[in-house]
Structure formats: C-alpha cells, structure tokens
C-alpha positions, 0 to 999 in steps of 0.5 A: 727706295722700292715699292712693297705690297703685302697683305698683313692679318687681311689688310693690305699695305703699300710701303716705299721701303730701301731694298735692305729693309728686313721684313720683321723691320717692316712688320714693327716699324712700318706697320706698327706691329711689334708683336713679331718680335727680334731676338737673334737677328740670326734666324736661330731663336724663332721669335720672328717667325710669321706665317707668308703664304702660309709657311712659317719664315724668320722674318728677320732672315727675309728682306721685305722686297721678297715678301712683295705681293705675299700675304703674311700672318702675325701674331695680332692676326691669329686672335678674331674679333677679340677671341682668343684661338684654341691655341692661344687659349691653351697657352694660357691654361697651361702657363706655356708663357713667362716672359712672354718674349718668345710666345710671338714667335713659337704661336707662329710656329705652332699655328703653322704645325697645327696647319700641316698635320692634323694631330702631331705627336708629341715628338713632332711638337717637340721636334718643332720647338726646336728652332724656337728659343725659350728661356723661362718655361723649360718647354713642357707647357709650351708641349703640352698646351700645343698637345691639348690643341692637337687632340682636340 
C-alpha cells in the first residue's frame, strides 16, 4: 500500500491505496465520487476525464500514485453552492444530455476548453468533442450549449 494526497473539489483527502489502484477507482470507490464516470477504460471515450492541476486527463489512464500532491476537479466540483455553471445551464437548455452517461466527462472536457480560450470556434468545440464519446445526442446540442458559453 501506498500513501495519496490529492485535494479533490477543494477537500483534501489522504487514502492508503495499492500503487495499481486507477485514479478514476480513487475518485468512485474511495472517495464516493461516481460522477466521473468508466467507459472504455481505455482512454478513447472521455467519460473520465477530470481536470488535475487544471489540465484535463482520462482518469482511467492514470494511476492514483501519479496524481500524488495534485489537485484535481470532478464533475460534483463544477456546481457552487447548489448552482448550476453557465456551462452546465446551457446543457440544459439545449437538451446537450439524454443518457447523461457522457455528460461527466465532456463538462470536464469542455470547462477545460472554456479555460484555455476565451471564445473557441465552433470548430474548435467540435475538434474537442472528438475524444468524447456520445451515443444519443448526435453532438449538436452538446456544440451548441458550449458555443452559447462561449459567446457569452
């Protein structure tokens, strides 16, 4: 067993763990947050993805020893105090989730986005929902409630 410190949604956590343990099994079986959500366990469907140290990563793809000392940002971290986010809003508003399945992972992805550049392009929203698998919405709402944020 080893010893993980991470700071998860501004709460810091201390878990003796086994140095194979996945971050994405930290985050829903230790920690209790199964908002992040396993897909593929591969990497290719994005429905892991967090935010650690403000990059997006597949948590599925990271062992929780190399998120020691990180700070790392769920889907649960996103809304404050009960509200919503204008990103999370705007999915509603459009209808950007069915299953929902998805949804976790592709906020992750798009809060990251929305980080780095002040008003992506459409093609640049479409260029990062292409590591994030969907199979109910067929993207355009998903595209058009992260334009919306985006324009904002």
């Amino acid at each position: 067993m080893i010893a993980v410190d991470v700071t998860v949604n501004g709460r810091r956590y201390r878990e003796d763990v086994e140095p194979r343990l996945l971050l994405s099994d930290l985050l829903r079986t230790h920690l209790g947050l199964t908002g992040t959500h396993v897909g593929c366990e591969h990497g290719v469907c994005g429905a892991c993805t967090v935010r650690l140290d403000g990059v997006a990563v597949r948590s599925c793809l990271l062992l929780a020893a190399q998120a020691d000392g990180a700070e790392i940002l769920t889907v649960e971290g996103l809304a404050r105090d009960g509200t919503l986010t204008p990103l999370q809003e705007a999915f509603r508003r459009h209808h950007a989730l069915q299953c929902g399945f998805c949804t976790p992972g592709i906020l992750m992805a798009a809060d990251d986005l929305l980080s780095r550049e002040i008003a992506p392009t459409r093609e640049e929203i479409v260029d990062m929902l292409s590591g994030q698998l969907c199979r109910c919405t067929g993207y355009t709402p998903i595209v058009d409630a992260i334009a919306e944020v985006a324009g904002a």
